[in-house]
Structure formats: structure tokens, C-alpha cells
N, C-alpha and C positions, 0 to 999 in steps of 0.2 A: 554376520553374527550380531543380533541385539545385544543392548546391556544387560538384560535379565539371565541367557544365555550364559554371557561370558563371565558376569558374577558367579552363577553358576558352578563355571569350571574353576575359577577361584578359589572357591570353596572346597571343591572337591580335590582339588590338588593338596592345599594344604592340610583337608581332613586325612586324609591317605598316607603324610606323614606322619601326622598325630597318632595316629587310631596303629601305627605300623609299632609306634616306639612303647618301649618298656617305661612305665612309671619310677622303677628306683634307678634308672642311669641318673650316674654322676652328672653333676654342671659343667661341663668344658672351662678348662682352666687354663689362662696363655698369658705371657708377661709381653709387651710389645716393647720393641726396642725402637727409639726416634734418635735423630741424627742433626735434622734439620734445627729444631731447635736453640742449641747448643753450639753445632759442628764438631758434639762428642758423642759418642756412645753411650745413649740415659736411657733409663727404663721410662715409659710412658709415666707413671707414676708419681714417678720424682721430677717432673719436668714443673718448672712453675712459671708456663706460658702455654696458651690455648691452642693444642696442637690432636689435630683429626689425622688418624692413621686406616688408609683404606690396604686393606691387607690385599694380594695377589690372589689367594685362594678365594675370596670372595668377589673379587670381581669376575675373576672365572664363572664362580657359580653362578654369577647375574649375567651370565653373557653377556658382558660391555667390553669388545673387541676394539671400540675408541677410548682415548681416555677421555674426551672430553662427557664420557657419558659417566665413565665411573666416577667422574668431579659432579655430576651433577644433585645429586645428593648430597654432600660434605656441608657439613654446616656451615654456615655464613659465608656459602659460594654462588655466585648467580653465574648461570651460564646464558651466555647468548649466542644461538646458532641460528644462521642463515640458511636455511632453505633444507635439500636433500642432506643425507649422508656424506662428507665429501666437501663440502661447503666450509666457510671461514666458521670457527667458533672459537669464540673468547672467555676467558675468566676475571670476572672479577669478587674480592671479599670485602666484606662487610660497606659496601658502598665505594672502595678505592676503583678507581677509570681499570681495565686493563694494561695500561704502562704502568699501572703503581704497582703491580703484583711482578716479584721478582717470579720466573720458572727456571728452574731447573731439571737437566738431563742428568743421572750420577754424580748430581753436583756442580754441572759446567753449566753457568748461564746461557739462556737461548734465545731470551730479547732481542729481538732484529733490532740495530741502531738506527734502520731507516724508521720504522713507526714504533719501537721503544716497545712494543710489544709481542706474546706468543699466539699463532695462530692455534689452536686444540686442532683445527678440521681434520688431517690428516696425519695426527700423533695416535699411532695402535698400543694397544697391550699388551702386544708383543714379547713375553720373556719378563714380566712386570712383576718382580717379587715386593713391591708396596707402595703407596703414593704417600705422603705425609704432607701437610697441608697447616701453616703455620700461621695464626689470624692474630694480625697485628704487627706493627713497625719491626723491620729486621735490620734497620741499617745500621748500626752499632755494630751488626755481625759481619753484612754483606754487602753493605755502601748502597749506591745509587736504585731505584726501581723498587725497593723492598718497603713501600709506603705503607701499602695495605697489608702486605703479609706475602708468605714464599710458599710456592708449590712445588717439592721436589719429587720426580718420578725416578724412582729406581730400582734396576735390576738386582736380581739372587744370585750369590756363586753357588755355582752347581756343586754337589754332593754326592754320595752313596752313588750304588750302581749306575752305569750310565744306559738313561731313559732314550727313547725315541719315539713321538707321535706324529702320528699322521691327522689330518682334520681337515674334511671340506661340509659345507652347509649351502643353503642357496634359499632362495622364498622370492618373495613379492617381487615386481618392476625389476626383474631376471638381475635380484641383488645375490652376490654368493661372494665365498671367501675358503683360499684356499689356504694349508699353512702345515708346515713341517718346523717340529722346536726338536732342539736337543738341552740333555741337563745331565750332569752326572761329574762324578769327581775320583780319583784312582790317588792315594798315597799325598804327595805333595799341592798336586796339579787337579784343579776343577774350569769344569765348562760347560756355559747353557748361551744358548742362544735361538733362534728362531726367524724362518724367512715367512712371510706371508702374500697372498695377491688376494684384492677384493675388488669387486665393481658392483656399480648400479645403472641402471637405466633412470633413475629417481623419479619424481613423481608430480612433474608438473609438465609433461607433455614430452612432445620431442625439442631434442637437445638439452638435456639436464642427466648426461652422462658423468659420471666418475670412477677412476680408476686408480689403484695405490700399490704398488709395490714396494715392502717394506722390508727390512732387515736390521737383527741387532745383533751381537754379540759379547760377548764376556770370558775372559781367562784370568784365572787365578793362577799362580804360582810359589810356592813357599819355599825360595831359595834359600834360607837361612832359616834359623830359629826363631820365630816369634819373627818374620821378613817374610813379605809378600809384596811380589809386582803383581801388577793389575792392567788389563787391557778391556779397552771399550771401545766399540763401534758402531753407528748407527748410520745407517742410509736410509731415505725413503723418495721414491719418483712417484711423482702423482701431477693427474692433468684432469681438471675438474672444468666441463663447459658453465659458462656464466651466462643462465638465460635472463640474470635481473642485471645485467652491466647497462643496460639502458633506462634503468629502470625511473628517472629522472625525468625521463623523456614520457612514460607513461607508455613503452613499447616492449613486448617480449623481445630480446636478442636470439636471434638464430642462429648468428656461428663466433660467438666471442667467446674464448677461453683462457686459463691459465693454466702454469706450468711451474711444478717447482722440483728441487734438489737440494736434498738436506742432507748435510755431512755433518757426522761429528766422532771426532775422534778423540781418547784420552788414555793417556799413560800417567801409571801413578806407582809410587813407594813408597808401602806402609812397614814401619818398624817398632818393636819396643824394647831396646836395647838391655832396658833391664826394669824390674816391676813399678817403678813410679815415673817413669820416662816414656813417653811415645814421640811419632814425628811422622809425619807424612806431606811426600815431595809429588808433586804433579804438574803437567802439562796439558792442552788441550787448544781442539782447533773445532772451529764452529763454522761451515759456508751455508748461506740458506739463501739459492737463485730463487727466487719470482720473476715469474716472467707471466706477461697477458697479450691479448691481441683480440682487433675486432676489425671487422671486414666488412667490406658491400660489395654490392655487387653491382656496377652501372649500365645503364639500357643496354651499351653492347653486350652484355654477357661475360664481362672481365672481373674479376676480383681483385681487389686492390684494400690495402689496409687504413682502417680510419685512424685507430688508435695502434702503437706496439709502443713497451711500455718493459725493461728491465732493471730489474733492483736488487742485486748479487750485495750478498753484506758477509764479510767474515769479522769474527772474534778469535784472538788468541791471545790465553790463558796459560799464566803458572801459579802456582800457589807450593807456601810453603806452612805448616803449622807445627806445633811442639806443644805437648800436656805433660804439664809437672803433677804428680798427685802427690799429696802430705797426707798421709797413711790415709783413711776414711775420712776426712773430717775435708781438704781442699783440693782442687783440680784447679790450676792457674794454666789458660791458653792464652798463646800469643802467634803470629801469623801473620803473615803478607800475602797480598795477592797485587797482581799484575792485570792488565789485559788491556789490549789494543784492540779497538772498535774502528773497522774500514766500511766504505761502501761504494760501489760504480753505480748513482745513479742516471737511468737512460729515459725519457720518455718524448715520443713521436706524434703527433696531432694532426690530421688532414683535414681539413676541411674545404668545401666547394663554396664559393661565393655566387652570390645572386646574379654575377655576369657571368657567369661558368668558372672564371679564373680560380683556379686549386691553392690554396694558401697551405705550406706547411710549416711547423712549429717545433722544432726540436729543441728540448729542456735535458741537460748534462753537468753531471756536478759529481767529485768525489772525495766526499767528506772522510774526516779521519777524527779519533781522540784515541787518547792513550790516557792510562789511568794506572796512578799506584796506592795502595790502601795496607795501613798498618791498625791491624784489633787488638784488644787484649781484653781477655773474661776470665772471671773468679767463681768458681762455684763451691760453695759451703751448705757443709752437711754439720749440723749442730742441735744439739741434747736428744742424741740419740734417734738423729734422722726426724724429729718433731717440728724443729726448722729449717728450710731449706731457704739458700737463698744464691739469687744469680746479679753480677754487674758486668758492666762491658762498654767498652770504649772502640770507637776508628777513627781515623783519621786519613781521609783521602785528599788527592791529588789528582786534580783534573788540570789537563794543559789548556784547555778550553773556556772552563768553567771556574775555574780554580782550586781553592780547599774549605773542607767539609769535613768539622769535625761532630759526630752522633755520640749520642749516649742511652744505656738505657740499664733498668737494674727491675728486680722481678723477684718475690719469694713467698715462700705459702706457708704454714704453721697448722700443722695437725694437732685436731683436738680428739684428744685418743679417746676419751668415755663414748664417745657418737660417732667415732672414728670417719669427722666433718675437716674437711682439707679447704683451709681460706686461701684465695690467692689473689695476688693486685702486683700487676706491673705497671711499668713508666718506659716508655718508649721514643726515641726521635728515627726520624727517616730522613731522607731528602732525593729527589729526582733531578739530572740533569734534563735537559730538554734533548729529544729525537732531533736528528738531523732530518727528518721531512718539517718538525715545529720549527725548525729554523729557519730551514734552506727552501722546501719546497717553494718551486716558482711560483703560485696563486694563494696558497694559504698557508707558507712559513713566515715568520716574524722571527727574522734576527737580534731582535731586542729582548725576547723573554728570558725571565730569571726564572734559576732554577726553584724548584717547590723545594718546601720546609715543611716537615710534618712534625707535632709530639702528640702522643694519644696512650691514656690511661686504660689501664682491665681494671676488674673488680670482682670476684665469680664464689661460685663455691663446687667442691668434689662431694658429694654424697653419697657412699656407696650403701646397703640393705639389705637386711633377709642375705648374708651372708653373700653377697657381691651379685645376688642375682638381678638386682634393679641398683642402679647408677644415676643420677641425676645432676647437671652442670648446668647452671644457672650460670650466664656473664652478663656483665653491664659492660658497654665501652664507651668511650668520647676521644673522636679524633679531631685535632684541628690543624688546617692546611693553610698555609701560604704561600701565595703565587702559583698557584693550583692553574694548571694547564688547559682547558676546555678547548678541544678540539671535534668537530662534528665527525672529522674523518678517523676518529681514533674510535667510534663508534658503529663502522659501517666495515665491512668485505670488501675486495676493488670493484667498483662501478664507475661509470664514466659521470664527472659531476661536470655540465655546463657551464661553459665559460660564462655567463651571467650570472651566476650563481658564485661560482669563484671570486668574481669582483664585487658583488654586494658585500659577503662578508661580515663581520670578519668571524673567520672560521678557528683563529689564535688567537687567544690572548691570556693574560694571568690574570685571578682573582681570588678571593677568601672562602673556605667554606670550611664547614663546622658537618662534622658526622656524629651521631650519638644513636644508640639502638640499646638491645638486650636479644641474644641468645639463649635457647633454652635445648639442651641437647640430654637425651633419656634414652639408657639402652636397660630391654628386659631379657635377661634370659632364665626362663622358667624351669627350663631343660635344657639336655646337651645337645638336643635337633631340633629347638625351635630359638630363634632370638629375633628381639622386635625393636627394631631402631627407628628412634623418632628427633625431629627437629624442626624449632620454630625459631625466625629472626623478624625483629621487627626493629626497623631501619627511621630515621628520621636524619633530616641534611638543611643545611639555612648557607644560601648565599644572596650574593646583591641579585642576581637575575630572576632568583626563588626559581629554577630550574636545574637538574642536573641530569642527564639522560638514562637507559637503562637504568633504572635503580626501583624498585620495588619498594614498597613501602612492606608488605608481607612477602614470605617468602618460609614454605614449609613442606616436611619430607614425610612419610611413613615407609617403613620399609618390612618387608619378614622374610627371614632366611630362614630353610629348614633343609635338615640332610638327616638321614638317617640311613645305619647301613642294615642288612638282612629285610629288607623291603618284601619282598617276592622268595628269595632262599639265601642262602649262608652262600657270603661271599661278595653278595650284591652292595649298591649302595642307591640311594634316590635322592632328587632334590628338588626344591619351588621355591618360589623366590616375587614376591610380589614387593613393588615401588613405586609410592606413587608420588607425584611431586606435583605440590599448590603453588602457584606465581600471583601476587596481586596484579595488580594495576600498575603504570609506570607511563613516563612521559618518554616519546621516541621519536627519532627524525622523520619526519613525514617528506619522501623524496619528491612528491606533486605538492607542495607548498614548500620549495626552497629553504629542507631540510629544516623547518621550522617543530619545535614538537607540540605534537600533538600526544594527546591519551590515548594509551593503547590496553584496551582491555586483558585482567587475568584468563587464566586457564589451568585445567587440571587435567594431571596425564598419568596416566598407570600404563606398568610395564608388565608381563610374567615372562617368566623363564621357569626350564623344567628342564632335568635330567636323569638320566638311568644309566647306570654301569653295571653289565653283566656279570655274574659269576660264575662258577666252574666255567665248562668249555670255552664260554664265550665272554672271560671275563675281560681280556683287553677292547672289548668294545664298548662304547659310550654311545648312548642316542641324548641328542639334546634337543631343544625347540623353545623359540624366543617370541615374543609378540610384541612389538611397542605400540604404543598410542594404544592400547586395547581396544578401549570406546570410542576410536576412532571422533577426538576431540579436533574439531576446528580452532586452529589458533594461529596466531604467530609470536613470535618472539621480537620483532624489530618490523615497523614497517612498511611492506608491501613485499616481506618473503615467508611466503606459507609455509610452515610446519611441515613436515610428511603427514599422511593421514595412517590410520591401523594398518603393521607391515610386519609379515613372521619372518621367520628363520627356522627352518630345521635343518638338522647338520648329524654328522655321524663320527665321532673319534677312536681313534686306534693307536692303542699302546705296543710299545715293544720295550 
């Protein structure tokens, strides 16, 4: 397909919605509710901190079956993904490493303790009623990891009649994905959940398979009045070949892979015993195995392993919180959290020496911390909702690390003739260091102190033409001390050379200063056309004047369109084009001893397209996804290629 071609079809996808829709439909009108923010129930609106909600229904629409695709878009997110589908990818905001971005599941941390960060590769959409994505210091709220800002992913309690779909798709490098969800809710008791299987053959030769089996689950129960228990469950098994684990070496790998198992569990009780009172009691257990391995094969014909390598880490988790509200005007919350952070690290080394003799290297360690954290926030609604304003206090408790006390305070002030929302928060973080920053045997440093962050907003809300165009301009400046730089908190697992490990050093602390501006603009003209756009322009200063993945530009356009009665009454259609600009950025070059080097931008566009049948056939859905459309050459980190242009077409069916 040329680019002339596929603009082309572009074109005519989204003309098709246009030219299908009626002139006087209404503007779709929806209040978002955020959680993360706060750790209360706010309306988007009232929230006076810089917080992107990617709704469930819209990622649907954009077929982004990973989340780390539906992050990739979110304003001041850069994503970095290694190679195929299936591949390690990480998050980071507005310039923070990925350890500095807290993620969350429903709430429950999922920062592995061993590298302090969340893999995106093999997290699906699975049952994803919203992503919300919080830019800027959350430690006041959430303690350690929340430097740059919090990503939580979470599930919808099921409702109204109970649904059933069925859904398989399949396209390029024999990738397909299979998936049964349930959702639906009867009198007290709701329940959605969904199991999926996906694979790819991916796109750099043989061996660069991946495979994912996922499942999640959700149960509501309202045993009491205004009393709801809650159950959560997540599993995912996925085994992704690693054809760049050698990649140091300057050699394809032919049979190195990895292996994981992600459990997470969580029980919770939400109450509001009576109208200005709430509380809610929870639990939760977090296990996430990695496991790798790489093998040769010597002149007899025997296989024998070079590397094998496990890093099993649990987390468990209680939390308790309590909101006082004083009529309209104060919400006072206070809260504890708990959690104990473990790990069995294993890792295995062979090597053959230049007289034959086989040297082996076994590295074992099982680190532990435990952590207790007391908050407290105020949030005031004052002269008639014109001023809002947020403070908040923690104070943790590390047996390791010690204590850490965060502060931060936030509020905006509507100015009603223009109806122009001003907002400026003050923020502190802080990170304890990863037990691989510490411990690992080649490039831990048991000596690093933990990071200190405090970092200012400054922005404006401007809505238009009666909320159909929105404009958020931010300023931000964060400044970091004892800022962790690690090479390896930047890379997927690959095997890095013992020369390499001892040059060094790959840890250590130092200063650095983030400052940018965001600029985030949503148009919606009509109720089946909206057009979302985003620009971040990043600037950073340390002693080395280097800091890796980070983009100096970094920009999104997006258009969603649905409209129903497409074809006949009853139907519904949709297009969806994304396209996303990446500058330039310095990245590990693994053929010069992970030294960075420039690694050129790139520009990638997506579509996605859907049709849902009416009368007869109306529980049937055809869908069809394209990424990389123009089949753009690029990479994101280097020496692991991009996929090149790769569809998806798929078929869905309701019951």
C-alpha cells in the first residue's frame, strides 16, 4: 500500500462518517469521574491537578487491545517499546525514569521491588472501564515511586442486563487474538470480567514469538445499604522469545526467552454509614515471576544453558481510608497504607574459558522492606465552587530507608465572565531505591540515597463555543535530588557483558532539573466527530547534560468518529485515526558499551475501523485495525526495530 493509497483510505473512512451524520445532532455531553487524583470520587472538572482520563469505550474504539498502546497517546506519556508486540514497554511522564511513575491495578501498586518498575508489554484491555493518568508528584498521596506522576488502570462494575461477547481477529506475522468478556449486574450483585489468548509470530525473522494468556475479573456485592464488598482478580501467563538478549554482542539470539506470571488479587469494603461519612477497608497480594533463559548449543549437539535467571517479587497490601464531608463546602481524608515488598532473586552465568574449563556464576539474594504510610487531605469548595482548593500530607515509614515526610497543596479559581479555570499546584515525591539499585551483584550500589523531588503546575482550563473546543495549556518545573540513573532501568532483559558491567558505573545519584509545557486541545464539532490533540516540549539539566529516553518533542493527533444509522436503523460505524510524533532523544547504544548515542524521531499513524450490524445481524461487529500505516522505519530505543505496517481484522459477537 503506498502513502497516497493509504491517505486515500483515510480520507474516505472518515468522510463516510461525516457525510452519514445529521447536521443538528446534539454535542455528546459526559461528566468524567477521577479517583486517582484525590483517592476520592471528583468530577474531572473540579479536580485541581493535571489528570488525562482515557475512557474504556474509546480505547475499544481504537482497538488498542495493550495498554501500553492506549498510554501512548495521553499527554506528557512517552512510551518506550522494544521490538514486536509482546516485548518489554515502559511508561514514563513528563521526563520522570519509569521507577518514578507509580502504576496501578484497581488501585494496588505493581512496581516490581526488583527494578522498581512496571513492564506495559503484556498488560491487555481486558475488561478496562478507564485509564486515568495523573502528571505530576503524587507522594503526599501515595508515598514512594509517584515522582512523575500515577497511572491507574481500572476495571467497571458490571451492570444492567448480563452481556456476553465472543471476539477473535487475526492479520499479519500469523498475529490473532482470541477473547470471551462477561458484564452485567441483577438487583444487589454485579459482574464483568473477561479471559483473552493472543499470539504473534512478530516481525524480525524467526524466533520473535509471543504468547499471552490473560484474565481478569470483578464482583460487586451490596450487602448492606450504601455497603459493597468488592473482588478483584488478575492473572496473566505470557512467554515472549528474546531475539535481542544478545544484542550487546552484536548477534541475533535464537533460543533465549522469558516467562512470566502475574497474580493479583484484591478484596475491599466500601461503606457510607451515613451521608458525610465514608470508609473503605482493603487487602491485596501482588506475585509477578520473571523468569528468562538462553542456551547454546556445543559442537556435540547438546544444549546446555548460558544464562537462567529468576526474579519472583510479591507485594502485600492493606489500606484503610475514611472521608469526613462538611456539607458542600469540605471533604477531610485520612488513611493508612501498609505493604511489604519481598523478592527471591536467582541468576545462573556459564561461561567456557579459553582452556575449555566451564566457569559457573550463581548470584542469590532475598531482599525484603516493609512499609507503613499515614496521609491526610482537605479538599475545599469555596464561594460557590469559584475556588477550589486541595492539601495533603504523608508520612512514611521505611525499615530500610527510613522516614519520609511529602507535602503538597493544589487549587484553581474560576473566572466566570470567560468561564477560564486558573490552576497551580506544589508538589514533593520521593523514591526509595529498587533492590536490583542496591543489591544487584554488577551494577547495585548499596550506598544510594533515596530521591527527593518538589515540582510546581501552572496551567489554564479554557473551554468555547459552548464546551465544544477545550484548551489546557501547563507549565511545569521539577527538581530532583539523588536522582537514580541507571542504564538497566532503561533496557528489556538482555544479557550485558561482564566488561561492560565492570566498566560502569551503571548507579549512581545525581541532580537534575525537568522543566517543559504541555499543551492538550480537545474539539468536538459534533456528537460523531472529536479531535484530540497534544504537544509536550520537555527540557532537563544535569551534571552529565545526558538523560536517556526523553524527547525533547513529543506530539499526538487523534479523530474519533461513530455514528449510528450508517447503512440502516439500528447500525452503528466507526474510524479512528492516531497519529503520534516522537523527536529525537539520546538512547543506550548496546555496540558502544551502552553509551548514548542520538537516536532519530519518527512518525507513526494508526486506523482502526468498525461496523455493527442492525436488524438480523445486529450482534455482529466487523472490525479492522492497521498500525504503522506508512509503514514508518524507526525504533524507539537502540538496536530494537519497530514492527513495520501490520492489520488486524477480527469479528465480534454479542449476546
Amino acid at each position: 500500500m503506498t502513502k497516497g493509497t493509504a491517505g486515500y483510505a483515510v480520507w474516505c473512512a472518515v468522510t463516510l462518517m461525516a457525510t452519514a451524520a445529521r447536521a443538528d445532532e446534539a454535542a455528546r455531553r459526559f461528566a468524567d469521574i477521577v479517583v486517582t487524583a484525590t483517592r476520592t470520587e471528583t468530577a474531572a472538572d473540579d479536580v485541581t491537578r493535571t489528570v488525562t482520563v482515557l475512557p474504556g469505550a474509546q480505547i475499544e474504539q481504537r482497538a488498542q487491545s495493550a495498554a501500553a498502546e492506549a498510554l501512548r497517546g495521553a499527554p506528557g506519556v512517552d512510551l518506550t517499546a522494544f521490538g514486536s508486540p509482546g516485548r518489554s514497554a515502559f511508561a514514563s511522564i513528563r521526563g520522570a525514569a519509569p521507577d518514578q511513575v507509580l502504576v496501578l491495578l484497581d488501585g494496588v501498586e505493581v512496581n516490581t521491588p526488583t527494578v522498581g518498575q512496571f513492564d506495559f508489554g503484556n498488560l491487555t484491555t481486558d475488561d478496562v472501564g478507564r485509564i486515568e493518568v495523573l502528571r505530576g508528584a503524587g507522594g503526599a498521596l501515595y508515598g514512594s515511586q509517584a515522582i512523575g506522576g500515577v497511572i491507574n488502570v481500572l476495571t467497571a462494575r458490571g451492570d444492567g442486563p448480563l452481556r456476553f461477547t465472543w471476539g477473535a481477529e487475526g492479520g499479519r506475522a500469523s498475529s490473532h487474538r482470541e477473547q470471551f468478556s462477561v458484564a452485567g449486574g441483577r438487583g444487589p450483585v454485579g459482574i464483568s470480567g473477561a479471559v483473552s489468548y493472543q499470539g504473534t509470530n512478530g516481525f524480525q525473522g524467526p524466533h520473535d514469538d509471543a504468547r499471552n494468556v490473560s484474565t481478569v475479573w470483578r464482583a460487586d456485592a451490596d450487602l448492606v445499604p450504601a455497603g459493597t464488598a468488592r473482588t478483584i482478580v488478575r492473572y496473566t501467563n505470557a512467554r515472549s522469545d528474546l531475539p535481542n538478549f544478545n544484542v550487546a554482542d552484536g548477534r541475533r539470539d535464537a533460543d533465549a526467552y522469558s516467562r512470566t506470571d502475574f497474580v493479583l488479587l484484591k478484596g475491599e469494603w466500601e461503606h457510607v454509614p451515613v451521608d458525610a461519612l465514608s470508609y473503605r477497608l482493603s487487602t491485596s497480594y501482588v506475585r509477578d515471576n520473571l523468569r528468562y533463559r538462553d542456551e547454546e548449543t556445543d559442537d556435540g549437539g547438546r544444549t546446555e544453558p548460558v544464562v537462567v535467571a529468576r526474579f519472583p517479587s510479591e507485594i502485600v497490601g492493606a489500606q484503610a481510608q475514611a472521608n469526613y464531608a462538611l456539607a458542600a463546602v469540605a471533604l477531610t481524608t485520612i488513611g493508612l497504607d501498609f505493604k511489604e515488598l519481598s523478592a527471591d532473586l536467582y541468576k545462573q552465568r556459564r561461561e567456557v574459558e579459553d582452556d575449555g574449563e566451564v566457569e559457573t556464576e550463581v548470584d542469590r539474594l532475598r531482599p525484603n522492606r516493609s512499609n507503613v504510610g499515614v496521609y491526610g487531605q482537605e479538599q475545599l469548595r469555596l464561594l460557590e465552587d469559584t475556588l477550589l482548593a486541595t492539601g495533603g500530607v504523608r508520612y512514611d515509614h521505611y525499615d530500610d530507608v527510613g522516614d519520609e515526610v511529602t507535602w503538597s497543596g493544589s487549587g484553581s479559581y474560576l473566572v466566570r465572565p470567560t468561564q477560564t479555570r486558573l490552576l497551580v499546584s506544589y508538589a514533593q515525591g520521593f523514591r526509595a531505591p529498587s533492590f536490583d539499585e542496591l543489591f544487584e551483584p554488577e551494577l547495585g550500589n548499596p550506598n544510594l540515597d533515596p530521591e527527593r523531588s518538589w515540582e510546581i503546575d501552572a496551567g489554564v482550563s479554557q473551554s468555547l463555543f459552548d464546551g465544544q473546543l477545550r484548551v489546557e495549556p501547563t507549565y511545569f518545573y521539577r527538581d530532583v535530588s539523588n536522582l537514580i540513573e541507571e542504564v538497566a532501568d532503561q533496557l528489556p532483559p538482555i544479557n550485558i557483558p561482564e566488561e561492560d558491567e565492570q566498566e560502569g558505573p551503571f548507579t549512581r545519584n545525581l541532580d537534575a532539573r525537568f522543566q517543559g509545557v504541555e499543551l492538550v486541545t480537545r474539539v468536538q464539532p459534533y456528537a460523531w466527530l472529536t479531535v484530540n490533540g497534544s504537544y509536550m516540549y520537555l527540557d532537563y539539566d544535569t551534571p552529565t547534560g545526558v538523560l536517556l529516553q526523553r524527547p525533547k518533542h513529543r506530539g499526538f493527533f487523534g479523530i474519533d468518529t461513530m455514528r449510528a444509522g450508517v447503512l440502516r436503523s439500528g447500525d452503528r460505524g466507526w474510524a479512528t485515526v492516531q497519529v503520534y510524533a516522537v523527536g529525537a532523544r539520546d538512547s543506550p547504544d548496546p555496540q558502544d558499551e551502552f553509551e548514548a548515542e542520538r537516536l532519530g524521531g519518527y512518525v507513526r499513524t494508526d486506523l482502526s475501523l468498525g461496523y455493527r450490524f442492525g436488524g438480523t445481524f445486529a450482534p455482529v461487529t466487523l472490525t479492522a485495525a492497521v498500525r504503522n500505516l506508512f509503514n514508518e522505519q524507526y525504533e524507539e530505543s537502540i538496536g530494537f526495530p519497530a514492527p513495520p505496517a501490520w492489520f488486524l481484522v477480527g469479528l465480534r459477537y454479542h449476546l
